[in-house]
N, C-alpha and C positions, 0 to 999 in steps of 0.2 A: 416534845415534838422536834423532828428533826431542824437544822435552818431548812434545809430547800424546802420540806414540807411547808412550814413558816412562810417561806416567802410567796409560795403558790398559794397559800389562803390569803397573807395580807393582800397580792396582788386580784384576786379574786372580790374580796372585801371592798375595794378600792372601786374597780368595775363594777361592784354591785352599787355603789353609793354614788357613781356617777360623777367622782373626781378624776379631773385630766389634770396631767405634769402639762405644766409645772405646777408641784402642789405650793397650796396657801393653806396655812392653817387653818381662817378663818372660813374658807372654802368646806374642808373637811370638820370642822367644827358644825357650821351649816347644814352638810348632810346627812350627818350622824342627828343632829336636832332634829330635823325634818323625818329621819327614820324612826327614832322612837318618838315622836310626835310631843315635844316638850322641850323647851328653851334650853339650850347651854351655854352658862354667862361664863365669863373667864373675871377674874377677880385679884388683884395685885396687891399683898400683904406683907408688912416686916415679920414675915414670920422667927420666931425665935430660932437661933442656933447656939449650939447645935441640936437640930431637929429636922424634922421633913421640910422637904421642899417646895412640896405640893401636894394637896390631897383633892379628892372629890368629896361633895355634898351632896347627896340622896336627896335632895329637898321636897315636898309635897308636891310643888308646883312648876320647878326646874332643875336642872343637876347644879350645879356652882362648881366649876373649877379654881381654888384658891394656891395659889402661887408666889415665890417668893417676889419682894421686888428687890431685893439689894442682892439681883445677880444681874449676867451680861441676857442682850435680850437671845441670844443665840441655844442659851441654856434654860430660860424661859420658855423660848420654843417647844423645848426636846421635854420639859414639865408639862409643858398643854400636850404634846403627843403621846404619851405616856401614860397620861391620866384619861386620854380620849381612848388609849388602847382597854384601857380598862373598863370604858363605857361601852365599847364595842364585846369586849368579850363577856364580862357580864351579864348583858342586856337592861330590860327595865326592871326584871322584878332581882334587882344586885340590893344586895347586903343595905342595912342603911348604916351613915355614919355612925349612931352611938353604936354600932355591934364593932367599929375597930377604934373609937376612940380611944382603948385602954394600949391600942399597940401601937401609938405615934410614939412613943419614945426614941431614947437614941439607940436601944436598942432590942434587937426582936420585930416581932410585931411585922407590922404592914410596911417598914422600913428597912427591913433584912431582906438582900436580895438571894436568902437562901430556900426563903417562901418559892414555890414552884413556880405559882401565879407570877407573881413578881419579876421572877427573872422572863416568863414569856411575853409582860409587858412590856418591860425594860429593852426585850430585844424586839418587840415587834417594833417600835418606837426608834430604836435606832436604825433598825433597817427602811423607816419611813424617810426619816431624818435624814438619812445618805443618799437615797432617790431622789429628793427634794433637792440637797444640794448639788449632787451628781447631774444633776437635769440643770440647775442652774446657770452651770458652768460650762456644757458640753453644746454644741449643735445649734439648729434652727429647734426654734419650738413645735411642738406637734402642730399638723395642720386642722384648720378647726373644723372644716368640713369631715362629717363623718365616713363618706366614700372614698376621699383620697387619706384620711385615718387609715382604711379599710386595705386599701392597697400600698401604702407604705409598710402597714405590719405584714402583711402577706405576701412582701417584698424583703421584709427583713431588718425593714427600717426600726426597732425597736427600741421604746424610751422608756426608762423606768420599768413602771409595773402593767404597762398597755400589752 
């Protein structure tokens, strides 16, 4: 998929799920839970290196997001986006963990950003990630009133993925 294509869905995705910039993670973790109707925990691991950094958990009852913890939290971050990309594009009835546990190594597998999948997560994830920060750092924040929302973007006033 092209980027702009890419960014026209992520940003599409975003307004479907009813996340405003400034994003929070825990925000869009939130309403991806609430869309597929099942909890999603985030989980802080010494996972072994070198190895993944983070994986998802299919679990029966919730997804698990597992994550290093002996990294910066910034790059933590961009593992829960990442892995949240992948919940999103999946859906609910995605792979369960035993079908990729054999390709967590350090190489191949669900770790090789040669996988297609992969690399469209990896960039929807960074393109999340730079809105996030981009919005941060820039402007007043959106207004929260949805009308004057309404008339800022129809104005030109535009932030992130609004």
């Amino acid at each position: 998929m092209a980027d702009r294509q890419l960014r026209k869905r992520i940003r599409l995705e975003l307004q479907e799920l009813g996340v405003q910039p400034p994003l929070r993670i825990d925000e869009l973790r939130s309403a991806l839970a609430a869309q597929r109707d099942r909890p999603i925990l985030i989980r802080r691991a010494p996972l072994p290196m070198p190895g993944p950094v983070g994986f998802w958990l299919d679990l029966p009852d919730a997804d698990v997001i597992v994550v290093q913890e002996r990294t910066t939290r910034l790059h933590q971050d961009h593992i829960i986006l990442h892995e949240l990309c992948h919940l999103k594009a999946d859906g609910p009835q995605a792979p369960r963990w035993e079908d990729h546990a054999a390709g967590f190594g350090t190489e191949g597998g669900r770790c090789s950003y040669l996988d297609k999948e992969e690399c469209q997560v990896e960039k929807a994830a960074t393109i999340i990630m730079e809105w996030a920060s981009v919005l941060e750092q820039v402007g007043p924040p959106p207004a929260t009133d949805p009308a004057v929302r309404s008339v800022n973007l129809a104005l030109g006033d535009r932030q992130g993925w609004l």
